[in-house]
DOZA-412046 format. One record per residue (C-alpha): residue in three letters; x, y, z. Coordinates in Angstrom, 3 decimals. Each point is the difference from the previous one (the first is absolute). Layout:
% residues N
ALA	X	Y	Z .
...
% end
This chain:
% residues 105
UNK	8.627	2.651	-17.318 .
UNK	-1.144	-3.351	-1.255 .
UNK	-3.424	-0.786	-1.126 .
UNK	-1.251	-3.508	2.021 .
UNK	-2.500	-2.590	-0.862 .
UNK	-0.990	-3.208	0.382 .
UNK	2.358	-1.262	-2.522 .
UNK	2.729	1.218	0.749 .
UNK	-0.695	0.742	4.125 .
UNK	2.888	-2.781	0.632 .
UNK	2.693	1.171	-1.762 .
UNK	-0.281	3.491	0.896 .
UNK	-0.754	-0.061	3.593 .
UNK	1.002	-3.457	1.459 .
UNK	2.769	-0.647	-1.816 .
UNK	2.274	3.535	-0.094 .
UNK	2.489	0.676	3.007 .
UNK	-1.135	3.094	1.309 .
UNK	-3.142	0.685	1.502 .
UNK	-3.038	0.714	-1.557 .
UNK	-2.506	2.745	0.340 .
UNK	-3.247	-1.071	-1.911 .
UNK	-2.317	2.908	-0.405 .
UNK	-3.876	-1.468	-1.273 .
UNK	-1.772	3.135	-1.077 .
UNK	-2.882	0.724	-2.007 .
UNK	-0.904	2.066	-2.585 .
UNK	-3.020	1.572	1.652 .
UNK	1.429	0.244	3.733 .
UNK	0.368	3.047	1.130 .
UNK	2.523	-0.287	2.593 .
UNK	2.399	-2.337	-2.500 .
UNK	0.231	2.994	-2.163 .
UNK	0.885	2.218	2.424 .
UNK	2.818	-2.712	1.740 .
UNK	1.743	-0.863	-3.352 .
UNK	1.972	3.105	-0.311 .
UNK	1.834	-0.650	3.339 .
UNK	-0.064	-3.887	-1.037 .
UNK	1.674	1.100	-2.891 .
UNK	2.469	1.927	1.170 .
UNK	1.015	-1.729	3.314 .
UNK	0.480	-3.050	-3.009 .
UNK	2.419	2.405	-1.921 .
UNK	1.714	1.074	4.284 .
UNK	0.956	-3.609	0.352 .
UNK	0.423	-1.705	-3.426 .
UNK	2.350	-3.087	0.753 .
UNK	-1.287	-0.410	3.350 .
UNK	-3.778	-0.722	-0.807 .
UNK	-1.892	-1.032	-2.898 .
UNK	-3.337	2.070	-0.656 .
UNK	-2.494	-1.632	-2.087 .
UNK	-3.830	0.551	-0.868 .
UNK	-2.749	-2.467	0.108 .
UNK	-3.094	1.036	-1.398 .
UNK	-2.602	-1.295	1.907 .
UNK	-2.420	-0.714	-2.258 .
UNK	2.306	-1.715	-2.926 .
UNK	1.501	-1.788	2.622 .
UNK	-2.785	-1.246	2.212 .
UNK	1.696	-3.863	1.329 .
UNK	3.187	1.691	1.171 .
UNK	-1.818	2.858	1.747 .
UNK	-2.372	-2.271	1.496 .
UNK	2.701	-2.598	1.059 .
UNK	1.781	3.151	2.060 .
UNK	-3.601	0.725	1.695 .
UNK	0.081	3.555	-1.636 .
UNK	-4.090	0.617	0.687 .
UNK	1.107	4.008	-0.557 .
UNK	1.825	2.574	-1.484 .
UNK	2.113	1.600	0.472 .
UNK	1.855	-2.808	1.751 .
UNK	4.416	-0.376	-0.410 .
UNK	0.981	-3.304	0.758 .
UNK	4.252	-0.550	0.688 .
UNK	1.325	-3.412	-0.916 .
UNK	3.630	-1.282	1.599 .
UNK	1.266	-2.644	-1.460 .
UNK	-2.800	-1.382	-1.961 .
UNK	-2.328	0.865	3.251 .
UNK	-2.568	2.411	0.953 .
UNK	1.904	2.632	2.608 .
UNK	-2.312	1.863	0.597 .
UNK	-3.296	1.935	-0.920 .
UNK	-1.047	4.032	0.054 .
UNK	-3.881	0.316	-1.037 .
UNK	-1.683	2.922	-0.753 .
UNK	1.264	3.944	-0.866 .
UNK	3.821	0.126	1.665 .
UNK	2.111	2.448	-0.144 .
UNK	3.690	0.321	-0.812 .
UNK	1.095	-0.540	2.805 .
UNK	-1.917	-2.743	0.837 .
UNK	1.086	-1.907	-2.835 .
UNK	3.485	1.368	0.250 .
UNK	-0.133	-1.652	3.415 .
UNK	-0.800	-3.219	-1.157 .
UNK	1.974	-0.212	-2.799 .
UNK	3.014	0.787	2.409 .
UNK	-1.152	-2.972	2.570 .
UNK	-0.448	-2.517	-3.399 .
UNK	3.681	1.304	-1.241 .
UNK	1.501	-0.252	3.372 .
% end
């Protein structure tokens, strides 16, 4: 996993080939706690395929405003430099696996 912020939000997520899974948590939610664990491992399940990175909310406030994240949790998927796709709130595995597989192809 890959920690993001505004500096370097370009050359982690727009630039590199594969898609991009960009989870914005924060350290008092709740919900983000209880999602990284299967954020973490689904990034370990397809390494190669998708990039996982962090953006803390709050240290990174322009990038997570610029991608409308008003919430968290919220997982946003990036394809080829572009937002893909969006899941907002508590999902589970399965949920995100299915997105992930739809953003992979």
């Amino acid at each position: 996993m890959v920690e993001i912020t505004d500096r370097n939000f370009d050359s982690e997520v727009v630039r590199p080939p594969p898609p991009v899974l960009l989870d914005p948590p924060a350290e008092w939610c709740g919900p983000c706690k209880k999602l990284a664990p299967i954020v973490e491992d689904l990034a370990r399940v397809y390494e190669g395929r998708l990039r996982v990175g962090h953006l803390d909310v709050e240290s990174s406030p322009a990038t997570a405003a610029q991608y409308g994240v008003m919430s968290v949790p919220t997982l946003i998927f990036f394809k080829e430099g572009k937002p893909a796709g969006q899941l907002i709130g508590g999902v589970s595995r399965r949920q995100l696996e299915e997105a992930i597989q739809k953003v992979i192809g």
